[in-house]
PDB file as gemmi writes it, atoms N, CA and C in Angstrom:
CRYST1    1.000    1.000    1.000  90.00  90.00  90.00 P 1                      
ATOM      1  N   UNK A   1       0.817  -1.186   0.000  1.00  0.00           N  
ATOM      2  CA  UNK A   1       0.000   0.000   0.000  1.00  0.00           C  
ATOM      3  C   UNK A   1       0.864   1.254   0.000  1.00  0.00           C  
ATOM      4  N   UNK A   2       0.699   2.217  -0.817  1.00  0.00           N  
ATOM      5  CA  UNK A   2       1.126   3.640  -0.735  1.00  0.00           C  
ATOM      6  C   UNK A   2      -0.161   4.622   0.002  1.00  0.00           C  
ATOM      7  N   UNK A   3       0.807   4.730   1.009  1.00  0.00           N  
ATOM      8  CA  UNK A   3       0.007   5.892   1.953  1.00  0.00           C  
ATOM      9  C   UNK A   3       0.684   7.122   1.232  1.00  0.00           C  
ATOM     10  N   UNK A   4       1.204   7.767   1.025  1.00  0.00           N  
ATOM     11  CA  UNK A   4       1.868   9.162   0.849  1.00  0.00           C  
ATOM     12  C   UNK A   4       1.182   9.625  -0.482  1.00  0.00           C  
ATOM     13  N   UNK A   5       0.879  10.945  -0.139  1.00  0.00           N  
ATOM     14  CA  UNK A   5       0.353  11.048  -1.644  1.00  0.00           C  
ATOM     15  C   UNK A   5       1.194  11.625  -3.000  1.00  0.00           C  
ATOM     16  N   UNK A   6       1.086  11.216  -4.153  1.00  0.00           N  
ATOM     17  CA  UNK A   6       1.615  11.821  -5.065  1.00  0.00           C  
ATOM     18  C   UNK A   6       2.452  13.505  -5.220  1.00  0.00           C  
ATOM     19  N   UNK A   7       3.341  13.193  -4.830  1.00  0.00           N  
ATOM     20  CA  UNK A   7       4.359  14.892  -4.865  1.00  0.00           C  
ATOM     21  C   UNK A   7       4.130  15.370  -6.221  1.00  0.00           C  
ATOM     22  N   UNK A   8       4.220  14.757  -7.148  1.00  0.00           N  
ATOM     23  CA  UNK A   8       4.175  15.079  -8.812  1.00  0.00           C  
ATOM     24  C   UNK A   8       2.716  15.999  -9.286  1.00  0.00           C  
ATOM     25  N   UNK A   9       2.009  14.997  -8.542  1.00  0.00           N  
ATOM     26  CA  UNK A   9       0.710  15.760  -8.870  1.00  0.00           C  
ATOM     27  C   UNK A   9       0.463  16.728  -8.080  1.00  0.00           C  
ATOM     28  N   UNK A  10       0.919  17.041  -6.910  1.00  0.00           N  
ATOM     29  CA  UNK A  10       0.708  18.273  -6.226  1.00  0.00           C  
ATOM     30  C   UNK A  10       1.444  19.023  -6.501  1.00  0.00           C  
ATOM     31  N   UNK A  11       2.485  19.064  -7.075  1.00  0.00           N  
ATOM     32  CA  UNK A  11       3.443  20.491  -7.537  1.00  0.00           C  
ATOM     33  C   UNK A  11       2.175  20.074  -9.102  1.00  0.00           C  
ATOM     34  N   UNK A  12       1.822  19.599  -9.729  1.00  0.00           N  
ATOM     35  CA  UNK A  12       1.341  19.848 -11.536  1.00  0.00           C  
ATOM     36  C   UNK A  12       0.355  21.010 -10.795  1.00  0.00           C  
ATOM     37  N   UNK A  13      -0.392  20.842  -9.887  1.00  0.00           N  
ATOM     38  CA  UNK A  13      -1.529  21.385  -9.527  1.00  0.00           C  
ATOM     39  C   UNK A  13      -1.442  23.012  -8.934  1.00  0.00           C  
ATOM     40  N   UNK A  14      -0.676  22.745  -7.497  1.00  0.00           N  
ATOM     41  CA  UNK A  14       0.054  24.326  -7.533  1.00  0.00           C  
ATOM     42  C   UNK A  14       0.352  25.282  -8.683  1.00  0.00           C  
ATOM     43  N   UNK A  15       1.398  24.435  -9.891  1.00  0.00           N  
ATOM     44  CA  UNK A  15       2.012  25.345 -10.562  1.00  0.00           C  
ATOM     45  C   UNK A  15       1.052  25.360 -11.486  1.00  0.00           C  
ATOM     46  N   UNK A  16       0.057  24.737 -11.858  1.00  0.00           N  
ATOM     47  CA  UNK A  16      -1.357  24.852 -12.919  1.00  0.00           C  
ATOM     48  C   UNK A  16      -2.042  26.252 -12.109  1.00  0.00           C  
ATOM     49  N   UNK A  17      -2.295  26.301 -10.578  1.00  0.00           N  
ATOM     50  CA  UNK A  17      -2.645  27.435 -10.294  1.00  0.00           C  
ATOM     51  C   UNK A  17      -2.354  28.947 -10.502  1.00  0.00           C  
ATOM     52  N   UNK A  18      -0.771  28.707  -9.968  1.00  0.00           N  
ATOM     53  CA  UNK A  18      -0.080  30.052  -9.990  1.00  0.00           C  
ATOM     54  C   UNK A  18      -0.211  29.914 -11.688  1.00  0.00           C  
ATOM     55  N   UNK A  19      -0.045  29.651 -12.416  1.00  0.00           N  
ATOM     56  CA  UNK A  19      -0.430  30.118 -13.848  1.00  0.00           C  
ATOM     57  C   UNK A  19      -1.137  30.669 -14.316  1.00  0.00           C  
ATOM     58  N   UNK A  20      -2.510  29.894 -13.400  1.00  0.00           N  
ATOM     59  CA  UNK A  20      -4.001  30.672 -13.929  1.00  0.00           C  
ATOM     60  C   UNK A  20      -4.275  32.271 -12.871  1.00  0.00           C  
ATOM     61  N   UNK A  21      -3.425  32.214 -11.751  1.00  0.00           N  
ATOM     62  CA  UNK A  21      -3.662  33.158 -11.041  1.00  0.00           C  
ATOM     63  C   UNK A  21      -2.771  34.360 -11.649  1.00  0.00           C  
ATOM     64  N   UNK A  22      -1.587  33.967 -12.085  1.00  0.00           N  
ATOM     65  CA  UNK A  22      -0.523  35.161 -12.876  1.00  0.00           C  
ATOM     66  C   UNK A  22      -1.388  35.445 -13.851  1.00  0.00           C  
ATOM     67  N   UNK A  23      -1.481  34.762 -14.819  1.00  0.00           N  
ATOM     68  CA  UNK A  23      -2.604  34.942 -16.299  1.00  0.00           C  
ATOM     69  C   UNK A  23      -3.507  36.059 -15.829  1.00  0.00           C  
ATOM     70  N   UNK A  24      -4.408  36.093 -14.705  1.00  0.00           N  
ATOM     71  CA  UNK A  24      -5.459  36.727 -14.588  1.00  0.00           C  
ATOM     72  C   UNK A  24      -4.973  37.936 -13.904  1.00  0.00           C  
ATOM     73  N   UNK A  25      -4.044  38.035 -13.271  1.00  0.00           N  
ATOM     74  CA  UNK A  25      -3.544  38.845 -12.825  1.00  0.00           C  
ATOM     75  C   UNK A  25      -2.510  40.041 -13.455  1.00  0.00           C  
ATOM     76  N   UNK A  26      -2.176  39.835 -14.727  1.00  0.00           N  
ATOM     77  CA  UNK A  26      -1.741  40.485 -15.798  1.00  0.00           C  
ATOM     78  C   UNK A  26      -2.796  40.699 -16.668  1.00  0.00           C  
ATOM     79  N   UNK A  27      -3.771  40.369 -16.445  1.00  0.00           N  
ATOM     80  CA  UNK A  27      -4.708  40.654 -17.463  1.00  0.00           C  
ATOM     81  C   UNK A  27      -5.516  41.853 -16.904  1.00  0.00           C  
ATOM     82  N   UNK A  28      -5.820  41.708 -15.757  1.00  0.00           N  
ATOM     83  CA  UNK A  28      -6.662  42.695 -14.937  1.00  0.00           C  
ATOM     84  C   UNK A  28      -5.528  44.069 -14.391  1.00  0.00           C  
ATOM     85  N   UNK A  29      -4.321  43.621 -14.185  1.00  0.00           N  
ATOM     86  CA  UNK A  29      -3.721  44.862 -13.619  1.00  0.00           C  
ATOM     87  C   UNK A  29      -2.770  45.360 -14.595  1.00  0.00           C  
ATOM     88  N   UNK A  30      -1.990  44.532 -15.540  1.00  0.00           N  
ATOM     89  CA  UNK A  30      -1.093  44.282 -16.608  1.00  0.00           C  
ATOM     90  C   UNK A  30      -1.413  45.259 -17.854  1.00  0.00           C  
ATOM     91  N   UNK A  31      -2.558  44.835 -18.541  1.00  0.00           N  
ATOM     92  CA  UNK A  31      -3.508  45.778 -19.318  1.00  0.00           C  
ATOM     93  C   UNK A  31      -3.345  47.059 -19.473  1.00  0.00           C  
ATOM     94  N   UNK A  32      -4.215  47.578 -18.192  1.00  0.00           N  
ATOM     95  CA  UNK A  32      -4.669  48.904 -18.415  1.00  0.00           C  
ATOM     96  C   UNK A  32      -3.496  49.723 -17.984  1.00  0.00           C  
ATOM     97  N   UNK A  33      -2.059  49.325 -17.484  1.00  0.00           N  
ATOM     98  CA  UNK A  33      -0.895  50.039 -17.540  1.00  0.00           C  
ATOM     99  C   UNK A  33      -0.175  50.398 -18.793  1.00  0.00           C  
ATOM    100  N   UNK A  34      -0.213  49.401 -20.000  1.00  0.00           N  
ATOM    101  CA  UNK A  34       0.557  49.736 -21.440  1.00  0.00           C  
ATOM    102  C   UNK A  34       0.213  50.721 -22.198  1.00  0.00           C  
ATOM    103  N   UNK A  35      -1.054  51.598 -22.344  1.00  0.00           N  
ATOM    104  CA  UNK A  35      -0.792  52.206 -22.748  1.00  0.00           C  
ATOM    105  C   UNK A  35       0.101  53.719 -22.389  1.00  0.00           C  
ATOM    106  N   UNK A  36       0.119  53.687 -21.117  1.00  0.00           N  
ATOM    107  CA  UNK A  36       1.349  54.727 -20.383  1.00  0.00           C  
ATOM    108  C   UNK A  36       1.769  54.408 -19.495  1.00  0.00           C  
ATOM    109  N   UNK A  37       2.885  53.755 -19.542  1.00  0.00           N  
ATOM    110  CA  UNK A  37       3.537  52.818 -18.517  1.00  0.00           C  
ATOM    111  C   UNK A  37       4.572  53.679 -17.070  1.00  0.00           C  
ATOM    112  N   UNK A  38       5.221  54.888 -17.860  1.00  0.00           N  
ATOM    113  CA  UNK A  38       5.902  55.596 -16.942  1.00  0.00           C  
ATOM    114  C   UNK A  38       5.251  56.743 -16.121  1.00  0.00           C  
ATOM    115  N   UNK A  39       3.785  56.755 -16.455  1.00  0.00           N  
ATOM    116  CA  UNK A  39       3.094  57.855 -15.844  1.00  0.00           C  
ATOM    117  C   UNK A  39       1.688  57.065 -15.090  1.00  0.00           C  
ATOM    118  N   UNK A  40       1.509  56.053 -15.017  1.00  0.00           N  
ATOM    119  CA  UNK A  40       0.360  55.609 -14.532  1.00  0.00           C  
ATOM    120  C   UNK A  40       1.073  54.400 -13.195  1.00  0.00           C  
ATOM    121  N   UNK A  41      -0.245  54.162 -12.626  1.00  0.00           N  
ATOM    122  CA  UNK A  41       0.262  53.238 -11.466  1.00  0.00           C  
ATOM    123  C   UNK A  41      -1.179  52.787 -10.697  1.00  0.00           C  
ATOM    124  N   UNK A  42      -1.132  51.598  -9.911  1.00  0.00           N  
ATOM    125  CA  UNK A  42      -2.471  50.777  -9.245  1.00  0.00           C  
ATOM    126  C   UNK A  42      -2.387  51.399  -8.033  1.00  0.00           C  
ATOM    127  N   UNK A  43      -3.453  51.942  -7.605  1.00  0.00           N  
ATOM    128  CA  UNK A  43      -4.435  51.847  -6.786  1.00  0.00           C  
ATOM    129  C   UNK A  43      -5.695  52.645  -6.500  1.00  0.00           C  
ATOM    130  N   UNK A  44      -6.056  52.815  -5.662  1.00  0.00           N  
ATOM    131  CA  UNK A  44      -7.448  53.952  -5.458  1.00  0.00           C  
ATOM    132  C   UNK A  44      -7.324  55.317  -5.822  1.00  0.00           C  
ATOM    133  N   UNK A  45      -7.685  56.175  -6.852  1.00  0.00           N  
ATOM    134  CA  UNK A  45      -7.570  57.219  -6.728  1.00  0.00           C  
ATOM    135  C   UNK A  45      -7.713  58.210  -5.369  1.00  0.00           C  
ATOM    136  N   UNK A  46      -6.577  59.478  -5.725  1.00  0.00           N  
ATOM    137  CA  UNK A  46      -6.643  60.350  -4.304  1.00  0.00           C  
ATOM    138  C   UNK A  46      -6.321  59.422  -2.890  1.00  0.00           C  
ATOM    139  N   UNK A  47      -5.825  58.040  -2.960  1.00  0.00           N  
ATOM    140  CA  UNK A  47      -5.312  57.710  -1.871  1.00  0.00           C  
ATOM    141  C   UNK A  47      -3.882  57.709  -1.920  1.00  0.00           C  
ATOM    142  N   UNK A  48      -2.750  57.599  -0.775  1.00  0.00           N  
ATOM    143  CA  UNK A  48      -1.782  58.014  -0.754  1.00  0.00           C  
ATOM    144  C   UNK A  48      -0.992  56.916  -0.791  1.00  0.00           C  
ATOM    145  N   UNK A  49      -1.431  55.678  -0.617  1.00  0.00           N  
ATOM    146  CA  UNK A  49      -0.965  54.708  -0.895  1.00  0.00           C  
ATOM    147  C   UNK A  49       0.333  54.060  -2.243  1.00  0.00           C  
ATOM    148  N   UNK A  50      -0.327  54.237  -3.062  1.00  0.00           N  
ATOM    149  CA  UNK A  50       1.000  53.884  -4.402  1.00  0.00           C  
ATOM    150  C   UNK A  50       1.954  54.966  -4.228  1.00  0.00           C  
ATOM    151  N   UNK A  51       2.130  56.486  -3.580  1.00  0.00           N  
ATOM    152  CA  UNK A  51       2.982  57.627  -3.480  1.00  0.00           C  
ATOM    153  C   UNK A  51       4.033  56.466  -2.536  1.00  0.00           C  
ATOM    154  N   UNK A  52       2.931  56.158  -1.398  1.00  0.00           N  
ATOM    155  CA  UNK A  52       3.918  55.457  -0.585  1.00  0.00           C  
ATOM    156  C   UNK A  52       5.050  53.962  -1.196  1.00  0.00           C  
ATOM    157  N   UNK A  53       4.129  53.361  -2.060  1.00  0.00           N  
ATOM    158  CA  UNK A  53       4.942  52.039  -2.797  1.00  0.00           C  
ATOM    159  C   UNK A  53       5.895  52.750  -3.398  1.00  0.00           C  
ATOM    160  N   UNK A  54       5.985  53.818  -4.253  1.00  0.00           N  
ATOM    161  CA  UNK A  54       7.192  54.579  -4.935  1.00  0.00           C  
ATOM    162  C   UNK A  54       7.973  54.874  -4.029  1.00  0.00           C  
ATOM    163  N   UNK A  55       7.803  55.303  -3.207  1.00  0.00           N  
ATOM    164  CA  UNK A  55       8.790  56.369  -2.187  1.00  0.00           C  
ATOM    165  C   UNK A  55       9.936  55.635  -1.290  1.00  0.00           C  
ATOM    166  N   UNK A  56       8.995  54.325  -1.022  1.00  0.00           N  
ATOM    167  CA  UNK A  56       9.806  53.132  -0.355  1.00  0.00           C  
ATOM    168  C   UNK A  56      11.268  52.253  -0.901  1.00  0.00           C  
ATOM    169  N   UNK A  57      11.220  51.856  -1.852  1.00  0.00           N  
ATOM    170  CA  UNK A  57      12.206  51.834  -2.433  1.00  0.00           C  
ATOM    171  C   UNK A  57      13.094  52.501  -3.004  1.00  0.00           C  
ATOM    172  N   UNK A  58      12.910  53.600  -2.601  1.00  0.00           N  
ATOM    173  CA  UNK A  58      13.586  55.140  -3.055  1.00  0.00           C  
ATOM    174  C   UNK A  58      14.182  55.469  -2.114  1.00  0.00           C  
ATOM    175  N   UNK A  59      13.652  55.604  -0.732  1.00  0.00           N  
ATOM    176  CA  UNK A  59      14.147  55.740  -0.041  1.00  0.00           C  
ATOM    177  C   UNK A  59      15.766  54.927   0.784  1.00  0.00           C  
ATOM    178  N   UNK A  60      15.542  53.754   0.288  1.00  0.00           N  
ATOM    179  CA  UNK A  60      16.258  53.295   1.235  1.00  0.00           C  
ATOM    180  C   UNK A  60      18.217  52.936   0.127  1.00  0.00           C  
ATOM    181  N   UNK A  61      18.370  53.242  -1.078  1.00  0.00           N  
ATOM    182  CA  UNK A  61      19.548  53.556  -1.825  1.00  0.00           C  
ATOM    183  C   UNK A  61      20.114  55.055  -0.987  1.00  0.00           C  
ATOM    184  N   UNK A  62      18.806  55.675  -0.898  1.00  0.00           N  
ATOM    185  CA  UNK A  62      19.179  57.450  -0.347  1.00  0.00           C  
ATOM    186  C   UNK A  62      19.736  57.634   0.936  1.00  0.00           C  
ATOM    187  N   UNK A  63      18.762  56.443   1.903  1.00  0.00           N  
ATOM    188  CA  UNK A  63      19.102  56.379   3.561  1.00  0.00           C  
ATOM    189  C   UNK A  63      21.146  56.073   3.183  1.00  0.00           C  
ATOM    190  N   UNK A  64      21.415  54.861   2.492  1.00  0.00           N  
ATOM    191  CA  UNK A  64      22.441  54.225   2.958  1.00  0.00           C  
ATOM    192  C   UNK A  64      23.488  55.223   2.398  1.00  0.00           C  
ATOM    193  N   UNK A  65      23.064  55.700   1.245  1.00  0.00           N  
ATOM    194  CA  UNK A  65      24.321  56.712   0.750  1.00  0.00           C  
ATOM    195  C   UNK A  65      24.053  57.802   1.442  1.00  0.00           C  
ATOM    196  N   UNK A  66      23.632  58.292   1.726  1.00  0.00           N  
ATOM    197  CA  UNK A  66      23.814  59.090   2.602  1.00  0.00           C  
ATOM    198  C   UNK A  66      24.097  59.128   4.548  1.00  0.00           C  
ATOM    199  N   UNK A  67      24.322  58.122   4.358  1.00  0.00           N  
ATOM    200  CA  UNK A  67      24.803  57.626   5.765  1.00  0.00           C  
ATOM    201  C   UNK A  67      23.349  57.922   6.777  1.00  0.00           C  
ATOM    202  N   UNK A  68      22.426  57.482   6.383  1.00  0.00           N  
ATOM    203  CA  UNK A  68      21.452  57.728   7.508  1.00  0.00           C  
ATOM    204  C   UNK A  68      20.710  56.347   7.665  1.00  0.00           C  
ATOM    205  N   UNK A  69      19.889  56.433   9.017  1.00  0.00           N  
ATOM    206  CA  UNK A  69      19.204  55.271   9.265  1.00  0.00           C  
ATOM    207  C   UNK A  69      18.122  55.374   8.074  1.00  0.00           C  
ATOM    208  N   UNK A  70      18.126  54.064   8.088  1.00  0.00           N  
ATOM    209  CA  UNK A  70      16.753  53.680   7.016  1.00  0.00           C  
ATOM    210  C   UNK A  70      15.496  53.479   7.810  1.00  0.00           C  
ATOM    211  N   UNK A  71      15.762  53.068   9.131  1.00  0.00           N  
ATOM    212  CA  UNK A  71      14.616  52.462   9.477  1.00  0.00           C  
ATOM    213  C   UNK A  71      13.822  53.856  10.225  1.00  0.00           C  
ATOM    214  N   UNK A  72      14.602  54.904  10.301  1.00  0.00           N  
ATOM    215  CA  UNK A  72      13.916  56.167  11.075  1.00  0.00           C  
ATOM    216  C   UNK A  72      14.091  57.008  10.302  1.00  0.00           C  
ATOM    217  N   UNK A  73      12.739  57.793   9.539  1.00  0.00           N  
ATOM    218  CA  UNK A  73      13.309  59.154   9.158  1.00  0.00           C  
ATOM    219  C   UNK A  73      12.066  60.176   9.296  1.00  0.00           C  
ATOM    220  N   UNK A  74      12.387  61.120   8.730  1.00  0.00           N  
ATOM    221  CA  UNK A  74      11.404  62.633   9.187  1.00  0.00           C  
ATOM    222  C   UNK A  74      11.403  63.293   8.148  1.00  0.00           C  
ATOM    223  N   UNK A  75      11.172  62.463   6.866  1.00  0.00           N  
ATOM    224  CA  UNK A  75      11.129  62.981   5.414  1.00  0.00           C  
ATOM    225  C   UNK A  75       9.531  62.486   5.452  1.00  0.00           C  
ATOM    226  N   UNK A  76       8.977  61.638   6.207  1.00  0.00           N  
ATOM    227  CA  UNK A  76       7.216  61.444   5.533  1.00  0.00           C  
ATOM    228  C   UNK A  76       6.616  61.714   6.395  1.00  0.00           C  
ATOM    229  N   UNK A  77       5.676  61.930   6.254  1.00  0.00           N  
ATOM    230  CA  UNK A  77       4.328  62.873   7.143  1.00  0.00           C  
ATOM    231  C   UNK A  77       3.105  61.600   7.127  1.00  0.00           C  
ATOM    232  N   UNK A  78       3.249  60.590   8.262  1.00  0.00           N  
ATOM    233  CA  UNK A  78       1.902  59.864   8.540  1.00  0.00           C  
ATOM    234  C   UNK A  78       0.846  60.834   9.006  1.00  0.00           C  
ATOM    235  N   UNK A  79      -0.431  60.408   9.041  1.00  0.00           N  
ATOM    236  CA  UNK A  79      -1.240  60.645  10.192  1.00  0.00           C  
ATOM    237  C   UNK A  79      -1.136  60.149  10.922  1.00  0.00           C  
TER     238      UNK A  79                                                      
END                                                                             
């Protein structure tokens, strides 16, 4: 008797997912970015949110060359 179940078929199945989930996921967010790719960006209008996804990885080339902490700074204004 084989108790264990098939590894083969559970990775076919995962990676059959993430396929159909990437697929749909370039289709819905992927799309409506090409026609202006360097001036547009996802999320809610008037929320501050995607300012923040840009800013984050921006920040932290700037923290290290410039010799400052990354993890503390007083360049963003939460509420």
């Amino acid at each position: 008797m084989n108790s264990r179940p098939d590894t083969s078929n559970r990775w076919a199945s995962a990676l059959l997912a993430l396929a159909i989930y990437q697929a749909l996921a370039i289709l819905w967010f992927g799309i409506p970015l090409l026609n202006d790719f360097s001036h547009s960006c996802i999320g809610i209008e008037g929320s501050s949110d995607p300012s923040g996804y840009m800013w984050f990885p921006t920040w932290w080339p700037y923290a290290l060359s410039h010799r400052l902490n990354p993890f503390i700074t007083k360049v963003v204004w939460a509420p």
